[in-house]
MARBAVO-85780 format. One line per 5 residues: number of its first residue (from 1); their letters; for each residue x, y, z of C-alpha. Coordinates in nm, 2 decimals, padded with zeros to 4 digits. Layout:
NUM	a	X:Y:Z; ...;
***
This chain:
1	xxxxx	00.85:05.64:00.27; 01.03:05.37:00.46; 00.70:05.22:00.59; 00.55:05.24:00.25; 00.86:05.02:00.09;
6	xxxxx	00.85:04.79:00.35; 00.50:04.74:00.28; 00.59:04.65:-00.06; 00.85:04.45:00.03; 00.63:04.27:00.31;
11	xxxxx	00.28:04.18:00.17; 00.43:04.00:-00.16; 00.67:03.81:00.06; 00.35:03.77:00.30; 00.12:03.62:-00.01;
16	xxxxx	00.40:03.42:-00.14; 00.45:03.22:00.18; 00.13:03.16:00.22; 00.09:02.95:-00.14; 00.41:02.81:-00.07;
21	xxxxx	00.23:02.64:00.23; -00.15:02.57:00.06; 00.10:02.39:-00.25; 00.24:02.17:00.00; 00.10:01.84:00.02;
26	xxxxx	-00.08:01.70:00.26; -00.08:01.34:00.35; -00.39:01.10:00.37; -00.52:00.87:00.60; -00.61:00.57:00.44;
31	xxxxx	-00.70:00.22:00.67; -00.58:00.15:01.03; -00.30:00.37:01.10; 00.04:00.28:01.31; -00.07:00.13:01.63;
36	xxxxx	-00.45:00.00:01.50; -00.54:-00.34:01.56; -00.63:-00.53:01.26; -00.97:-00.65:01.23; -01.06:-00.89:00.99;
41	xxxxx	-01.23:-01.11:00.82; -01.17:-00.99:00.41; -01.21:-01.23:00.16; -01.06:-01.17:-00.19; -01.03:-01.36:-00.51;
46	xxxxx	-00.68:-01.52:-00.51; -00.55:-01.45:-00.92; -00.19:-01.57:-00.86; -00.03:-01.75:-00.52; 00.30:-01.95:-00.47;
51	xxxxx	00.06:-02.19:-00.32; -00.16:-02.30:-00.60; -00.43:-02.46:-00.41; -00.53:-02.09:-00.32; -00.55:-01.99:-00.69;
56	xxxxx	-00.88:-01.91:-00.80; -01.05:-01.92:-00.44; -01.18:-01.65:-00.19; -00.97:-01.65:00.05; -00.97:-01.43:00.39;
61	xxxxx	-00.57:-01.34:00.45; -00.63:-01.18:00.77; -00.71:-01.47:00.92; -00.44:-01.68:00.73; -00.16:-01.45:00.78;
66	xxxxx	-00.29:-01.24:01.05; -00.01:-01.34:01.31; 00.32:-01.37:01.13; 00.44:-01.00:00.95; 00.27:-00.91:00.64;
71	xxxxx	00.31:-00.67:00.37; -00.06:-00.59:00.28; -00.13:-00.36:-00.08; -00.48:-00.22:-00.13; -00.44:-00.08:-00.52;
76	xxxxx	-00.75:00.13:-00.73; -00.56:00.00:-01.03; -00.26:-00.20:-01.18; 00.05:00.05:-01.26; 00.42:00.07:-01.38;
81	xxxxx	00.46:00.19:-01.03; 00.29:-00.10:-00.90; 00.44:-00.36:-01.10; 00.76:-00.23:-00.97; 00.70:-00.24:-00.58;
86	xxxxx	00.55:-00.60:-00.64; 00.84:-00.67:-00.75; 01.07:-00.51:-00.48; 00.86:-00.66:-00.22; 00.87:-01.00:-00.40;
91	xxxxx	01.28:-00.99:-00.33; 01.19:-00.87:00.01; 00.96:-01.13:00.11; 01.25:-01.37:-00.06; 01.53:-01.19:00.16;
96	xxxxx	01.33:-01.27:00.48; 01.17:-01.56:00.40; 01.32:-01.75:00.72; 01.10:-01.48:00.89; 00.78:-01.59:00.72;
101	xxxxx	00.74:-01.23:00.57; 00.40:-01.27:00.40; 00.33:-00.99:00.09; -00.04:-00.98:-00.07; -00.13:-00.70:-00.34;
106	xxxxx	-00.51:-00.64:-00.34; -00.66:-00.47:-00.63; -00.95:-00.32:-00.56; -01.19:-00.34:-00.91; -01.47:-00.53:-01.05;
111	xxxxx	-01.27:-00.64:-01.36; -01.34:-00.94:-01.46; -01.06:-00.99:-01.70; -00.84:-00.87:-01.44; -00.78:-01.23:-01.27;
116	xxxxx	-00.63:-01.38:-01.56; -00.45:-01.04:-01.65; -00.24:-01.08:-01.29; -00.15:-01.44:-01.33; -00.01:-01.41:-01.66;
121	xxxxx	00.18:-01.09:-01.52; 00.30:-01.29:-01.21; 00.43:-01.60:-01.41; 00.57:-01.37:-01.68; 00.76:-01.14:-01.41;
126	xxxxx	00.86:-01.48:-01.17; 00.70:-01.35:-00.88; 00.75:-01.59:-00.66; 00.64:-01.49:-00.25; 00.40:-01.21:-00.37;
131	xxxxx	00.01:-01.33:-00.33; -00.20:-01.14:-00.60; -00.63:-01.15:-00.49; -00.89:-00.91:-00.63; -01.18:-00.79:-00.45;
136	xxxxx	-01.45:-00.50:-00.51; -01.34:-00.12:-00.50; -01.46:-00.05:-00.16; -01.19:-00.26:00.00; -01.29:-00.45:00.34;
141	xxxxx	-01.52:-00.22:00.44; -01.37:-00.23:00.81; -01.08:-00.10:00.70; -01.19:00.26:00.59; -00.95:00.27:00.29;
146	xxxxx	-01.01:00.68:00.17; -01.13:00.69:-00.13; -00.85:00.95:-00.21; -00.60:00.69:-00.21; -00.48:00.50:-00.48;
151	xxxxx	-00.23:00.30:-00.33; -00.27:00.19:00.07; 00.02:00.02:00.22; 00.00:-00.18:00.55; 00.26:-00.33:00.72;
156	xxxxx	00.16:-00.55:01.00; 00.21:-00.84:01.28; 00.02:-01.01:01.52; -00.29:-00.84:01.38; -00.17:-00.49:01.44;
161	xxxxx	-00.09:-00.20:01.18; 00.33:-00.14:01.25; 00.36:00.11:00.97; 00.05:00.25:00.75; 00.17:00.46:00.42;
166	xxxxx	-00.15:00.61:00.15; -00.06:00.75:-00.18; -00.30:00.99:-00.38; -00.30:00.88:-00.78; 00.08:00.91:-00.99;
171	xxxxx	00.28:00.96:-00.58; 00.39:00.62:-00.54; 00.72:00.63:-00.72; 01.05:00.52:-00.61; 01.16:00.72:-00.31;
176	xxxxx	00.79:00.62:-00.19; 00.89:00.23:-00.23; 01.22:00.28:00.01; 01.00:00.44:00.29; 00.79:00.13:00.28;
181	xxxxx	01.09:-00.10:00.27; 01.24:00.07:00.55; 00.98:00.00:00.74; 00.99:-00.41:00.68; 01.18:-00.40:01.02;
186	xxxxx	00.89:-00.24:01.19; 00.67:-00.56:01.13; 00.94:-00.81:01.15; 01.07:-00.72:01.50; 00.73:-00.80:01.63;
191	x	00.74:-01.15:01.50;
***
């Protein structure tokens, strides 16, 4: 009887684990990783830029930032989440602005209305160190952004990935913006 009960006991407990660990998430790869050099060139479609002469031009970042640190955003799509680490990295890139800490949100869409919808949310919010550019859903091809990510965050200097962090659709919330602003260092001590 005592091996029968423990059997019982066992095989739920067994069975139970073993969704505990398929429900756990796991993460994605999504672009260079930690480590990676960069390789460029990308061009995107500048919406909104503290420097205006960029407005409304393709222009390649990699190659214009490439050296200094850089906070670099691939999004599928514009959300409250979003809006809200733009904005975080926008007071950021203001707190270490002596270090030249560069921020540029890519969305990745073939919106067409979406230029104009980015500089009126960018002059509405004050954004004032955060570059805004559109380009089509693949991404830079190069960079091998999965497809399973919505939200692809590189942090980077001299051309090499310091800190890589992917977020699947609705997981980019706020605990998700202090991992990336902890790792701000990361790029910034490579300067």
């Amino acid at each position: 009887m005592t091996i029968l009960r423990l059997f019982v006991v066992l095989v739920p407990a067994v069975l139970l684990g073993g969704y505990a660990v398929a429900a756990e998430k796991v993460e994605i790869k999504s672009g260079p990783q930690a480590g990676d050099k960069l390789s460029g060139p990308f061009h995107s479609l500048v919406a909104y830029s503290a420097e205006p002469g960029l407005v409304g031009t393709k222009t390649d970042f990699f190659e214009m930032y490439g050296q200094v640190p850089m906070v670099l955003v691939f999004a599928r799509e514009v959300t409250k989440p979003l809006i809200r680490l733009t904005y975080t990295l926008d007071a950021e890139a203001a707190k270490h602005k002596s270090a030249k800490l560069n921020v540029v949100v890519v969305i990745l869409s073939d919106d067409d209305a979406l230029e104009n919808k980015l500089k009126e949310y960018a002059e509405k919010q004050g954004i004032k160190y955060v570059n805004l550019a559109i380009m089509e859903p693949d991404g830079p091809k190069h960079f091998k952004l999965s497809k399973e990510a919505d939200v692809t965050v590189l942090l980077c200097a001299r051309r090499k990935v310091e800190a890589n962090h992917a977020f699947r659709k609705g997981e980019l919330n706020e605990d998700s913006a202090e991992k990336i602003l902890a790792d701000v260092p990361k790029a910034l001590a490579t300067r």
